[in-house]
N, C-alpha and C positions, 0 to 999 in steps of 0.2 A: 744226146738222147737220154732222157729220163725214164728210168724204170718204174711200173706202180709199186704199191705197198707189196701187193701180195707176190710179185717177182720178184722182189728185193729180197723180202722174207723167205720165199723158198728156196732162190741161190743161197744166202747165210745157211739156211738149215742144211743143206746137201754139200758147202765146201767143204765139210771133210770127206766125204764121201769121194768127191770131185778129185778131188787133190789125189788122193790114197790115187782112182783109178788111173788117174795122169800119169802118176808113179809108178803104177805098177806097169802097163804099158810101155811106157818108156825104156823101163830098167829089162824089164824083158827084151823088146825088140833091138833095144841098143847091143845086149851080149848074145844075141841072135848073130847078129848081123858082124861082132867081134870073134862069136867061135867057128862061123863059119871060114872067117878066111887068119888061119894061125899064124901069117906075117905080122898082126893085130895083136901078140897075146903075149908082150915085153914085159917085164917085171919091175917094180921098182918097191925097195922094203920088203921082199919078200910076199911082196900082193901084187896082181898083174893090174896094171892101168887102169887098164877096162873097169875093175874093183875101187878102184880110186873116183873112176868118174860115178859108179854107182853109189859110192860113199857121199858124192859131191849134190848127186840128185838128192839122195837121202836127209842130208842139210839142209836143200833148198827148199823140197817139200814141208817140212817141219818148220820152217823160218815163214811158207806159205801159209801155215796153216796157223803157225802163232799171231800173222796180222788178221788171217780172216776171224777167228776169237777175239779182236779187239771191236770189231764192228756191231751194232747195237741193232735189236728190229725195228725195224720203223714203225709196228700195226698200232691202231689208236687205243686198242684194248689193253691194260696194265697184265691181265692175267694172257692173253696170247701172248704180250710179251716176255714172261717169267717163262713160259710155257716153250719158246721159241728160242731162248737163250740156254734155258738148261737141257734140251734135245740138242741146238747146234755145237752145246761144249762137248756133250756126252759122243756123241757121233765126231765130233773132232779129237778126242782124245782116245777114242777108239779106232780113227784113222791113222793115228800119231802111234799107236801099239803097230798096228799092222807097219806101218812105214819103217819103224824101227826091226821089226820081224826081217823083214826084207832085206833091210840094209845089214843087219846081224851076218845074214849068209856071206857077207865077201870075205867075214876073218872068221871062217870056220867050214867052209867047204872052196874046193876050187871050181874059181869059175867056168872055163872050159875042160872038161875032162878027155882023154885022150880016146 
C-alpha cells in the first residue's frame, strides 16, 4: 500500500509525538500491571526488573525515533519541506527529552512503592 504525500508527511511530522505516546503507555501500563502483583517486583543491581525493562523500552523508543529523523518529506514544495523537517526534528527531540524524563524515574525513585 502506498501512502500519499500528505500521509506520509503527516505521520513524519507527529513520529515523535507518536513514539513519546507508545512509550509512555507502555511504560505505564506495563508497571501497572508489575506492582500490582509483588511476586513481579525481583531485583537485579539494585533496580527491580520491571526498571530494567522500562530502561529497555526507553532505548528502543529513542533508537525509534533516531530512524524516523532520518526520513525526508516527500511534499514537492522546497519550503514545505524545510518547514516539515525542522518541526519533525523539533517535535522529535522534544519527544526524546520527555522519553528520557521518563526513563530517568527508574534510577531515582522506586518503582512500586509499598
Amino acid at each position: 500500500m502506498r501512502l500519499s504525500t500528505f500521509t506520509r508527511d503527516i505521520l513524519l511530522l507527529m513520529a515523535g509525538p507518536i513514539v513519546w505516546a507508545v512509550h509512555f503507555v507502555a511504560i505505564y501500563g506495563f508497571m501497572g500491571v508489575v506492582c500490582a502483583r509483588p511476586v513481579l517486583q525481583a531485583q537485579w543491581l539494585g533496580i527491580g526488573w520491571a526498571g530494567w525493562v522500562v530502561f529497555g523500552l526507553g532505548v528502543a523508543a529513542s533508537l525509534a525515533l533516531a530512524a524516523s529523523l532520518r526520513v525526508r518529506p516527500a511534499s514537492a514544495d522546497p519550503d514545505n519541506r524545510r518547514f516539515l523537517r525542522g518541526s519533525s526534528v523539533a517535535l522529535g527531540w522534544l519527544a526524546f527529552l520527555a522519553i528520557a524524563w521518563e526513563t530517568l524515574a527508574v534510577f531515582l525513585v522506586p518503582g512500586c512503592a509499598p
